[in-house]
C-alpha positions as CSV (number, residue, x, y, z in Angstrom):
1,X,110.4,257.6,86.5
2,X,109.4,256.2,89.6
3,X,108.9,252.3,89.4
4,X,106.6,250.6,92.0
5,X,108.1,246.9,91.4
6,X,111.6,248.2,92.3
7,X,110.4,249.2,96.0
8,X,110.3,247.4,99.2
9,X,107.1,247.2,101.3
10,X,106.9,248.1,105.0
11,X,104.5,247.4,107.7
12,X,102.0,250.0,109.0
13,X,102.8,250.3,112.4
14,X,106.6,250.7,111.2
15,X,105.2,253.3,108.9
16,X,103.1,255.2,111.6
17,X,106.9,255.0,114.0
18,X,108.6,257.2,111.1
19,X,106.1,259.1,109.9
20,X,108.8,262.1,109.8
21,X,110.1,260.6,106.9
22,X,106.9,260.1,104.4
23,X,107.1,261.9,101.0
24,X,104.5,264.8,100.6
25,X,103.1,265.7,97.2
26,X,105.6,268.5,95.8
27,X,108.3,267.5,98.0
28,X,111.9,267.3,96.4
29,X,113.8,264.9,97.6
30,X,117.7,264.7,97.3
31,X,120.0,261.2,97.6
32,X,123.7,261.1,98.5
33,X,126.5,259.2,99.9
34,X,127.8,258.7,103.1
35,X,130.9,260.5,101.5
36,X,129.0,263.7,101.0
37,X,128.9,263.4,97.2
38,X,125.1,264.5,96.1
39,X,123.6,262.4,94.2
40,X,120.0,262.0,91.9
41,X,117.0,264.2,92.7
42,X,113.2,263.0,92.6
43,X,110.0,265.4,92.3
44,X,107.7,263.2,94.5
45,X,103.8,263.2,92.6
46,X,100.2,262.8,94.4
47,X,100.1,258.7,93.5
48,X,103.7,257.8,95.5
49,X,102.9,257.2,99.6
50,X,106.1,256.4,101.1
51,X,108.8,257.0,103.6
52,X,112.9,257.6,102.6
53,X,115.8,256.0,103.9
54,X,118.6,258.0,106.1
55,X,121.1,259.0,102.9
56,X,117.4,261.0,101.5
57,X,117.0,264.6,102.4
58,X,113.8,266.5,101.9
59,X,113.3,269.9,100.7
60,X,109.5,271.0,101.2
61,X,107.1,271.7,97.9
């Protein structure tokens, strides 16, 4: 379950320079290490706006 206090909060303008990375509803997102092991998977829902660090990968809803 996603958990709003548990997130850090970036500025718009840094948000608009990595737009590339913002969730869209529907959009599975996959974490893993810099080892290559795969790790938990999230379904992202309409309320989370957001962007993903680099170890995230995105496949489209």
């Amino acid at each position: 379950m996603f958990d709003p206090a548990a997130v850090n909060h970036i500025s718009k303008d840094f948000y608009a320079a990595n737009t590339a990375k913002a969730f869209a509803e529907d959009d599975i997102r996959v974490a893993f290490s810099s080892e290559g092991t795969i790790g938990k998977l999230a379904l992202v829902g309409a309320d989370v706006e957001g962007i993903c660090f680099d170890f995230t990968r995105r496949i489209s809803g």
